[in-house]
Backbone as numpy.savetxt, mean C-alpha at the origin, in Angstrom:
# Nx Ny Nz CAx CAy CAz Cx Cy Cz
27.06 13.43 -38.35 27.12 14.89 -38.40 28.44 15.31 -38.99
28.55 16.52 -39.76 29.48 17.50 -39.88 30.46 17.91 -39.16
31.53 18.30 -38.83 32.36 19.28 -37.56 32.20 20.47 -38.66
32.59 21.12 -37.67 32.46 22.99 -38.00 32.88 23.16 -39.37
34.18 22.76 -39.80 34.68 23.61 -40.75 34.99 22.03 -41.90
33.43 21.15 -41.72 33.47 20.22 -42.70 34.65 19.40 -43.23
35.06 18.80 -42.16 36.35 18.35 -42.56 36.02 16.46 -41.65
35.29 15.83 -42.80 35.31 14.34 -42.65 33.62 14.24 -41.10
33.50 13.61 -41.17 31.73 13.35 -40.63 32.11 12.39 -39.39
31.61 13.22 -38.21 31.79 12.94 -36.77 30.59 12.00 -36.65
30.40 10.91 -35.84 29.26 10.45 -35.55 29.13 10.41 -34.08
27.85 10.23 -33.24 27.91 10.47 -31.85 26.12 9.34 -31.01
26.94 8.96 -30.03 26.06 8.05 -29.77 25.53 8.09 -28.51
23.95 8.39 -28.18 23.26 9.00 -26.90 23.02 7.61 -26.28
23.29 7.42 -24.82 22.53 6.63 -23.85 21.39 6.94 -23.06
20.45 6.77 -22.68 19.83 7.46 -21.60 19.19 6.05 -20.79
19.23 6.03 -19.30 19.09 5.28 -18.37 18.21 5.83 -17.39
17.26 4.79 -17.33 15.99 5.66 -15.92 15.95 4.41 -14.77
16.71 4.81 -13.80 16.64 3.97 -12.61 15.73 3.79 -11.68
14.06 4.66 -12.05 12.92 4.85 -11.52 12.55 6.03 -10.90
14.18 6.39 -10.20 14.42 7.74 -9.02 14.89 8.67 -9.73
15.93 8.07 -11.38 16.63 9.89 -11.52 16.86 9.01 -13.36
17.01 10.08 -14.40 17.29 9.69 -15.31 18.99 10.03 -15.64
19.70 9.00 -16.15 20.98 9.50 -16.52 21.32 9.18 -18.08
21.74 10.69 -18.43 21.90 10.67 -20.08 23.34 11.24 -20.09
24.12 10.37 -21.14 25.11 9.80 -21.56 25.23 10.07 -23.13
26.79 10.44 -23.60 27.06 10.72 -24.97 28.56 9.81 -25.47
28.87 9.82 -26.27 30.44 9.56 -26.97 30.53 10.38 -28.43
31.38 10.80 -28.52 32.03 11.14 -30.48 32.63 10.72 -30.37
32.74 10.13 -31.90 33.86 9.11 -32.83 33.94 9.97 -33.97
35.86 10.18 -33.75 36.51 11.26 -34.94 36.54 10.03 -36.31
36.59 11.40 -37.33 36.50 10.63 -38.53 37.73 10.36 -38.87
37.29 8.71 -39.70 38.48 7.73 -40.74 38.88 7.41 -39.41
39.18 7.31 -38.10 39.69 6.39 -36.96 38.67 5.45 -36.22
37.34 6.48 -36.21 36.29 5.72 -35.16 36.64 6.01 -34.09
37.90 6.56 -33.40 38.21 6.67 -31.75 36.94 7.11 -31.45
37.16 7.13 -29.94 35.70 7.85 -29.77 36.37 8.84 -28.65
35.52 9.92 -28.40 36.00 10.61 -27.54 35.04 11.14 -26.43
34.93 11.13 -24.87 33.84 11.32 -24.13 33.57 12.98 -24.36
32.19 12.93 -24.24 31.72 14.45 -24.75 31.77 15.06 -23.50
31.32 16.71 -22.88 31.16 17.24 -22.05 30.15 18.61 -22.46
30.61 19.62 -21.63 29.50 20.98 -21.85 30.41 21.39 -22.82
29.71 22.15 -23.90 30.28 23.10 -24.78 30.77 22.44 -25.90
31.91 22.23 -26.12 32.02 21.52 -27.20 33.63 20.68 -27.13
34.23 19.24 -28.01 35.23 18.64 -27.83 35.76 18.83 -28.95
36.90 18.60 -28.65 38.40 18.82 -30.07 39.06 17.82 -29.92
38.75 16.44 -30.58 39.47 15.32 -30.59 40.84 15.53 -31.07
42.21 14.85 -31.16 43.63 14.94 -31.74 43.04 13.85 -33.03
43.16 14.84 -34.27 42.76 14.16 -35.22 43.57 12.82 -36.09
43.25 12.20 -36.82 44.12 11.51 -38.14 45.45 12.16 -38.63
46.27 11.35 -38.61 47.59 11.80 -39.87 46.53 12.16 -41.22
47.24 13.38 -41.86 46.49 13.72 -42.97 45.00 14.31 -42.77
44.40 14.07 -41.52 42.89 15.14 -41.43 43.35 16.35 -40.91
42.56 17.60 -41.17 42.89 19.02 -40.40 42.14 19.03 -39.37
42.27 19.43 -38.18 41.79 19.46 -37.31 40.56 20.08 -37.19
39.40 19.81 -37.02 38.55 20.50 -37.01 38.28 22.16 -36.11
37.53 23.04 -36.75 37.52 24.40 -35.32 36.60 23.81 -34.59
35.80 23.30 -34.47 35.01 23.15 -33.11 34.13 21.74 -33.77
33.97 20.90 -32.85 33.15 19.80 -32.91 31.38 20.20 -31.98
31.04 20.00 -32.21 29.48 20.26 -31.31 29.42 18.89 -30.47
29.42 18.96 -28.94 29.56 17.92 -28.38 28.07 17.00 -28.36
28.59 15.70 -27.81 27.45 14.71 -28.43 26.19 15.08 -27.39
26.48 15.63 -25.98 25.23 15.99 -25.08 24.48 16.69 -25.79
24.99 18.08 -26.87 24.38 18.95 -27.33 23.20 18.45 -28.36
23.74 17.13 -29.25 23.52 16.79 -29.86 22.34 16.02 -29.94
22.08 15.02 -28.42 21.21 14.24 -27.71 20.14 15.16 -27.28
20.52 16.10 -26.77 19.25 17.16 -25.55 18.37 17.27 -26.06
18.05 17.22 -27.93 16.20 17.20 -28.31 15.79 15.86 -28.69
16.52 14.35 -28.41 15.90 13.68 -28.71 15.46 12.78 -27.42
15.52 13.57 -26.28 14.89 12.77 -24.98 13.87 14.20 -24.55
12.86 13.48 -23.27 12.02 14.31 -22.53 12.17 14.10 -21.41
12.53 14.43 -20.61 12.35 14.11 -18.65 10.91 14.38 -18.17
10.16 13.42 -17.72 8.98 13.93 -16.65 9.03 13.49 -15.04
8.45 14.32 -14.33 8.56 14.29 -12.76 7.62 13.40 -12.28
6.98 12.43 -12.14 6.00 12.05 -11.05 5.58 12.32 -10.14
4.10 12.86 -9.97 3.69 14.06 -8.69 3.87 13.24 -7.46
4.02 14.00 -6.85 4.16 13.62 -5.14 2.42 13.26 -4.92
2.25 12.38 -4.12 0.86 12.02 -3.73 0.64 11.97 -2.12
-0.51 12.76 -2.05 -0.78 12.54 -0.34 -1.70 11.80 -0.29
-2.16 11.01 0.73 -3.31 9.93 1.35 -4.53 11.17 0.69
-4.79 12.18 0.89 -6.25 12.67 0.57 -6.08 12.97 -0.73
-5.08 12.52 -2.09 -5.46 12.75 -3.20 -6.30 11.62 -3.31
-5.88 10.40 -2.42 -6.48 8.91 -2.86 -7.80 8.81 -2.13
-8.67 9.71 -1.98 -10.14 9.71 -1.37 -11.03 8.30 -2.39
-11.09 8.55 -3.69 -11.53 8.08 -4.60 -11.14 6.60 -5.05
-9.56 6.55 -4.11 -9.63 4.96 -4.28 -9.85 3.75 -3.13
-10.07 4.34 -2.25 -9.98 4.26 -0.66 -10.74 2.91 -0.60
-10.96 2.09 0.11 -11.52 0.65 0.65 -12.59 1.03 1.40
-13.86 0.55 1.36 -15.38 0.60 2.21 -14.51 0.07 3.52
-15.15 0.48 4.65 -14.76 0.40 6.11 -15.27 -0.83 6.27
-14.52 -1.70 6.98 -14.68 -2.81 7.47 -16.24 -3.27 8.62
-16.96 -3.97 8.73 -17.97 -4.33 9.39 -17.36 -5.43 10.55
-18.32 -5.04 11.57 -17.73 -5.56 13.10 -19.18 -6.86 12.97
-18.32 -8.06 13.45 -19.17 -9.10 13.29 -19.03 -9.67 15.25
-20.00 -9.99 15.58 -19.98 -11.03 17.11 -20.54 -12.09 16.98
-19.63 -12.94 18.16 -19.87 -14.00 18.42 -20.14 -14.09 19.88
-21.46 -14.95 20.33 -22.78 -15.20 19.57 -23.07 -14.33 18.81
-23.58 -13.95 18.12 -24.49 -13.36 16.86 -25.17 -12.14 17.23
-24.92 -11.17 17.66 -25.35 -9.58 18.35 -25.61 -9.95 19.76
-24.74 -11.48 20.32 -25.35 -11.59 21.72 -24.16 -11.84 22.72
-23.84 -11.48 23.79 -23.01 -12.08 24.46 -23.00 -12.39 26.00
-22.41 -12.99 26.86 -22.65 -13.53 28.31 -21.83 -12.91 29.24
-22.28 -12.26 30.31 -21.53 -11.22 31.33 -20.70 -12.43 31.91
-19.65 -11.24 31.74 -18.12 -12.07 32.10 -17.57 -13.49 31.50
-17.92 -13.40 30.29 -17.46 -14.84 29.32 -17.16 -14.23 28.05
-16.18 -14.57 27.19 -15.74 -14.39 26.11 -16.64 -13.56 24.85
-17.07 -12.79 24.25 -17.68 -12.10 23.46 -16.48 -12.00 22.41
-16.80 -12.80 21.19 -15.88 -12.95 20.07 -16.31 -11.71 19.35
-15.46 -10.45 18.79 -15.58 -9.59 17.69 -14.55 -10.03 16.20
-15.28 -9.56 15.45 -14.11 -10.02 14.35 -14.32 -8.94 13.23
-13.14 -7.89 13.04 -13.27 -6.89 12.12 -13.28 -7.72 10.65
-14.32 -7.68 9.84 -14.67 -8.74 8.66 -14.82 -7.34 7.26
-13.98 -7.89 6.37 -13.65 -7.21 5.73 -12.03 -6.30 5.42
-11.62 -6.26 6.59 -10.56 -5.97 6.32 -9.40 -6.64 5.71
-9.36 -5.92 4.96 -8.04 -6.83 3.76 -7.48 -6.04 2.83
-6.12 -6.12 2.22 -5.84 -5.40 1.25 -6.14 -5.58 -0.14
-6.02 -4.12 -0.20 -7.26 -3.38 -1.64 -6.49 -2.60 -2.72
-6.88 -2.89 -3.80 -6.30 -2.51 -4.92 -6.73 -2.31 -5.97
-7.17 -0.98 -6.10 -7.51 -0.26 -6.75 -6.72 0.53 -8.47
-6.99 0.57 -9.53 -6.70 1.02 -10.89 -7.57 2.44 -11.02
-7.30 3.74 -11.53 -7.73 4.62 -11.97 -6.91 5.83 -12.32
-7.25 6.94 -12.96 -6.25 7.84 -13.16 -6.09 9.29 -12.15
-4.94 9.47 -11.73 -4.33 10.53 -10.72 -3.58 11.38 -11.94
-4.10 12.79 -11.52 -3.01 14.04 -12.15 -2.67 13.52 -13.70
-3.80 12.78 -14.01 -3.78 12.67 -15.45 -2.60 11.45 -15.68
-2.42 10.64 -14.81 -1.69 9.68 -15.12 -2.49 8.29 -14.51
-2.13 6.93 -15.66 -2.78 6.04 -15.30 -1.89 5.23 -13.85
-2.88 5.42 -13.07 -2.12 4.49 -11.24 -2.90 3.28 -11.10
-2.20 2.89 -10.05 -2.85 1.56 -9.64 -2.40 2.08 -7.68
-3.29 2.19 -7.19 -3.06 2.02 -5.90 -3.77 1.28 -4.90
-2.34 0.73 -3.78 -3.15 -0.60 -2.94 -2.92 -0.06 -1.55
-3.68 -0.82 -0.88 -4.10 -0.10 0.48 -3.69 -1.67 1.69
-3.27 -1.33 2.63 -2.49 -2.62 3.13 -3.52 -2.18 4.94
-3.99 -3.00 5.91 -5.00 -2.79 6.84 -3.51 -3.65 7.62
-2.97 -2.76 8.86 -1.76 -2.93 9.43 -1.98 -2.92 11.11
-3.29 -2.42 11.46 -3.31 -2.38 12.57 -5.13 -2.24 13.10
-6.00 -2.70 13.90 -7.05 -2.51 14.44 -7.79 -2.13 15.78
-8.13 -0.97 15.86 -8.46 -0.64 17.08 -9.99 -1.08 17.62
-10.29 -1.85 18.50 -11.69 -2.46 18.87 -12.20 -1.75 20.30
-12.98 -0.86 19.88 -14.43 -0.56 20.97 -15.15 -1.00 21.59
-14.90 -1.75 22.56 -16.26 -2.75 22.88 -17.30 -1.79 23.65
-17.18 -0.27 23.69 -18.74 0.39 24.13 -19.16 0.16 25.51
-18.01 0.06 26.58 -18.09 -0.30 27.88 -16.99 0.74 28.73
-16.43 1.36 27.77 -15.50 2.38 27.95 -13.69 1.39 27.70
-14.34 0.35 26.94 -12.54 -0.52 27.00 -12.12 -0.52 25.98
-10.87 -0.49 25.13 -10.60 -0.98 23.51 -9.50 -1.92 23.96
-8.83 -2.13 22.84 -7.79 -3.11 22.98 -7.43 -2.92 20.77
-6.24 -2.51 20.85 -5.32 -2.47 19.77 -5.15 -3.78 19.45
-4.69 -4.35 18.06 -3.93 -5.30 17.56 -3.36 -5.19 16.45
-2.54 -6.11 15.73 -2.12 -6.51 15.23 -3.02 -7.19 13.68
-4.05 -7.90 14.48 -5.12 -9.05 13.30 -6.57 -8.95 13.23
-7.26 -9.00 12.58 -8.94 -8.59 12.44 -9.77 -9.09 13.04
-8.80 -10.58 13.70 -9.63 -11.75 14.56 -10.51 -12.53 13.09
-10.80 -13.79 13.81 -11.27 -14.93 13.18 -12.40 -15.47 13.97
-13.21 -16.22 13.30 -14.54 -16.89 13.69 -14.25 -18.01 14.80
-14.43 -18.51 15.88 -14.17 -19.40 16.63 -14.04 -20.95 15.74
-15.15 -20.97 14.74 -14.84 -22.19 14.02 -13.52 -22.28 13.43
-13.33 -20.80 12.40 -11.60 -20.37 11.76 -10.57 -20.83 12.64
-10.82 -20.68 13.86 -9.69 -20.82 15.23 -9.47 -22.48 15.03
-10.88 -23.42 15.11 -11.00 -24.56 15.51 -11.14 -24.55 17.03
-11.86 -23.55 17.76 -11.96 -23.21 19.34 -13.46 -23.95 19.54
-13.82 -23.66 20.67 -15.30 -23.88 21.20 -15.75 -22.84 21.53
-16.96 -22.19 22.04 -17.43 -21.16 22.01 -17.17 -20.73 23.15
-16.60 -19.29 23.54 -16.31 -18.71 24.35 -15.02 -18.98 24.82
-14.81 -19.50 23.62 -13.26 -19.37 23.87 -12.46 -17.95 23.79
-11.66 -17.21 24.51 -10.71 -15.90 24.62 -10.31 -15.72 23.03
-10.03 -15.06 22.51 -9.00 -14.49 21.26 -8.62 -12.98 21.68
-7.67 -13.42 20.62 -6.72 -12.03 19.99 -7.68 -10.62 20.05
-9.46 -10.77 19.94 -9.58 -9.66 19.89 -11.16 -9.64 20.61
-11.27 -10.64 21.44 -12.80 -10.84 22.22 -12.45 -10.25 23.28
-13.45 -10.16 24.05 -13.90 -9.10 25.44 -14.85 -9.85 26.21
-14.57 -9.50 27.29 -15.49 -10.43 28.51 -16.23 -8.99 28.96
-17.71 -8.74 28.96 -18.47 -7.77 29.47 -18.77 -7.79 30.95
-18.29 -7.13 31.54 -18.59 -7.32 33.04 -19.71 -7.14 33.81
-20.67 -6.70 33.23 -21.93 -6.87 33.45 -23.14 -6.75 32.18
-24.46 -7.48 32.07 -25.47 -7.52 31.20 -25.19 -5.83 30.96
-26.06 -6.12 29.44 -26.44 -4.83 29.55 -26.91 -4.57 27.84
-26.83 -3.25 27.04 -26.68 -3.20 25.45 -25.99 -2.19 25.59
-24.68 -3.02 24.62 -23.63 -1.81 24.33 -23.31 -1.39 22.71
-23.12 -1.11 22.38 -22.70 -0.51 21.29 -21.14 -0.33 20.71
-20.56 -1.20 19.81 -19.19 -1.87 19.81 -18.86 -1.10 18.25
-17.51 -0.64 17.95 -17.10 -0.27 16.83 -15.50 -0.77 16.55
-14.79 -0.77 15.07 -13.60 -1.33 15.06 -13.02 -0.19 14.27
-11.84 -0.01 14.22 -10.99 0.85 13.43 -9.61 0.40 12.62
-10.10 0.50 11.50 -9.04 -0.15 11.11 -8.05 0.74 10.49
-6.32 0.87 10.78 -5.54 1.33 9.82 -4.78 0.90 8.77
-4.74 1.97 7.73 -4.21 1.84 6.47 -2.94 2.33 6.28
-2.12 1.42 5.66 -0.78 2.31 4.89 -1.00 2.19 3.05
-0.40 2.90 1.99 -0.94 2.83 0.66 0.49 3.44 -0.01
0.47 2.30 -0.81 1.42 2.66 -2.28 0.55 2.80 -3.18
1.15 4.02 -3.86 1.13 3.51 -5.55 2.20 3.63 -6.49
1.74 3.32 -7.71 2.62 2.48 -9.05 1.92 3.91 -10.33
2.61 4.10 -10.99 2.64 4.66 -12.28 3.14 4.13 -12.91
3.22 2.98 -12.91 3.52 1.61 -14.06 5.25 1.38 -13.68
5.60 1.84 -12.68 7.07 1.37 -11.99 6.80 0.69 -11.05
7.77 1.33 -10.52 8.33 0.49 -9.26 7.11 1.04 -8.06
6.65 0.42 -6.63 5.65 1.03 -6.18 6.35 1.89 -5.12
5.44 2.95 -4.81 5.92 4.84 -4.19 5.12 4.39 -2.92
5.76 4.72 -1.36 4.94 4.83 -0.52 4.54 5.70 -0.31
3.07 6.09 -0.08 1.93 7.24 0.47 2.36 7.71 1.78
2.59 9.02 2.16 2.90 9.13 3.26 2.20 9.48 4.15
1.81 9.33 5.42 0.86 8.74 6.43 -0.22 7.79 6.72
-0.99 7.37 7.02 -1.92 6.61 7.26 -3.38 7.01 7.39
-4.29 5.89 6.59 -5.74 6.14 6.56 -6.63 5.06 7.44
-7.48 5.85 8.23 -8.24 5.04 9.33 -9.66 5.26 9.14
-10.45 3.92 8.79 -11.56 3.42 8.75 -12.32 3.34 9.82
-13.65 3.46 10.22 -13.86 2.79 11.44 -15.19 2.08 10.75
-15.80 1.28 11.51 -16.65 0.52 11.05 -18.10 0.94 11.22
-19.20 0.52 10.88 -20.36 0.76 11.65 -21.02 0.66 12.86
-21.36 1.04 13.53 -21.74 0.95 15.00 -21.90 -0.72 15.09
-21.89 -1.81 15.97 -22.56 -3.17 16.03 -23.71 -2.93 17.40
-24.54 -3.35 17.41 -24.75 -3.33 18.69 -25.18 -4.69 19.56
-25.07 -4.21 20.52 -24.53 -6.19 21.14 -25.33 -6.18 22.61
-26.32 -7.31 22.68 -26.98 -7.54 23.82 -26.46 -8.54 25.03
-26.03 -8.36 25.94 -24.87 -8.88 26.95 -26.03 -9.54 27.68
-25.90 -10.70 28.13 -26.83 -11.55 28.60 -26.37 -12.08 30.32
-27.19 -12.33 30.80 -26.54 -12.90 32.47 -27.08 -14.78 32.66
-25.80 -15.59 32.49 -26.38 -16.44 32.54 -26.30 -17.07 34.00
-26.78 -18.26 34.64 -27.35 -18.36 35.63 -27.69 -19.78 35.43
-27.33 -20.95 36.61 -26.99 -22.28 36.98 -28.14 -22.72 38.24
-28.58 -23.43 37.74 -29.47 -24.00 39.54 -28.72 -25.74 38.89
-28.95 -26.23 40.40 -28.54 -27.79 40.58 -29.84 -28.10 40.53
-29.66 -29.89 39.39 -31.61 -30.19 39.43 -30.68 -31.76 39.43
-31.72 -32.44 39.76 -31.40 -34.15 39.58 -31.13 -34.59 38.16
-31.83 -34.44 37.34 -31.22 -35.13 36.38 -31.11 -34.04 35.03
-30.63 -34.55 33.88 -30.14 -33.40 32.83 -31.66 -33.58 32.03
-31.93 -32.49 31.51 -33.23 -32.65 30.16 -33.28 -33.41 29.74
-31.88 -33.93 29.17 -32.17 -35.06 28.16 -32.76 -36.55 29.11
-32.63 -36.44 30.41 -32.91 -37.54 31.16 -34.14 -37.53 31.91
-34.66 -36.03 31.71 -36.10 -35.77 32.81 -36.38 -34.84 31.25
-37.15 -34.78 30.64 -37.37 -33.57 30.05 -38.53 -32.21 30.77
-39.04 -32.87 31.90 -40.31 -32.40 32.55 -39.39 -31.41 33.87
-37.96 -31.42 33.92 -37.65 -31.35 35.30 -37.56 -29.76 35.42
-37.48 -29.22 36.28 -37.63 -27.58 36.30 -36.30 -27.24 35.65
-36.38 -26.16 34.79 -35.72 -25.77 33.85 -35.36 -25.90 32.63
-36.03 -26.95 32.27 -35.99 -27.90 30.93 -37.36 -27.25 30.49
């Protein structure tokens, strides 16, 4: 560039830096026939010129100079109900035995399905990617009891247990009966606009489909020998 009153050609050099959270833009001028450079500010700078240059009347500072060749944009704020559309199908409640269980013995549930989800589509006209993280589970067993955790629970085989073995998220029914069992699972969710990832603020809760579960009463008589040794003997 020029200075004001054309006296030898200023040059000026823009930085701009985006740390994800804030953009910072940066200038220098370099007076002519020296190269010094001089830091720019608002309005305009008057470097101490060359032996033999005239001082220029006004230099146009290098910010001024930069301000039309950048754009700043904001990234919208996002709430959990803009993300309806990317949300995870609710988890399904699985038992062990198999919709059946034994009054006052272990009844394995296992919230199946829950896992984190990650989803691609466009928000407010910008391309996102948002993932959904399952942090906590609330279990119904439909007897008037729940019990919170931590984990979705696992299959007794997953465990390496035997059947009726206790877990992290089984229930002993205290009497026969048909109950009706549900799980809830919570969500926390980032997303990405091709940065760094933004946490969603509050939490989204799933619950599952009803299961329903037939509680059984089991029941012991003493006989002489086992089936496999009488097959005829009462109860066999």
């Amino acid at each position: 560039m020029s200075n004001c009153n054309d006296v030898g050609t200023w040059t000026a050099t823009c930085t701009l830096e985006n740390t994800g959270s804030q953009v910072d833009v940066g200038a220098t001028t370099s007076e002519p026939a020296t190269g010094a450079a001089s830091e720019s500010g608002g309005g305009s700078t008057r470097p101490t010129p060359s032996p033999g240059l005239t001082a220029p009347a006004c230099v146009p500072s290098a910010t001024e100079l930069c301000r039309g060749n950048y754009t700043t944009s904001f990234l919208p704020d996002v709430t959990m109900s803009d993300l309806a559309s990317f949300r995870p199908a609710a988890p399904t409640l699985v038992s062990e035995p198999d919709g059946f269980g034994v009054a006052r013995m272990p009844t394995n549930l296992v919230a199946s399905g829950a896992a984190p989800h990650t989803a691609a589509g466009s928000l407010f006209g910008y391309a996102v990617t948002v993932r959904f993280s399952p942090i906590a589970f609330r279990f119904d067993y439909g007897d008037g009891t729940s019990r919170s955790t931590a984990t979705p629970g696992a299959s007794w085989s997953a465990l390496g247990a035997p059947q009726f073995t206790a877990t992290d998220t089984s229930h002993a029914y205290p009497a026969p009966g048909a109950y009706t069992a549900t799980v809830t699972t919570t969500y926390t969710a980032q997303v990405s606009f091709g940065t760094a990832w933004r946490d969603v603020p509050g939490t989204l809760e799933l619950t599952s489909p009803a299961a329903s579960l037939r509680v059984l009463e089991a029941r012991t008589a003493l006989v002489r020998d086992t089936c496999d040794v009488n097959p005829t003997a009462a109860g066999c």
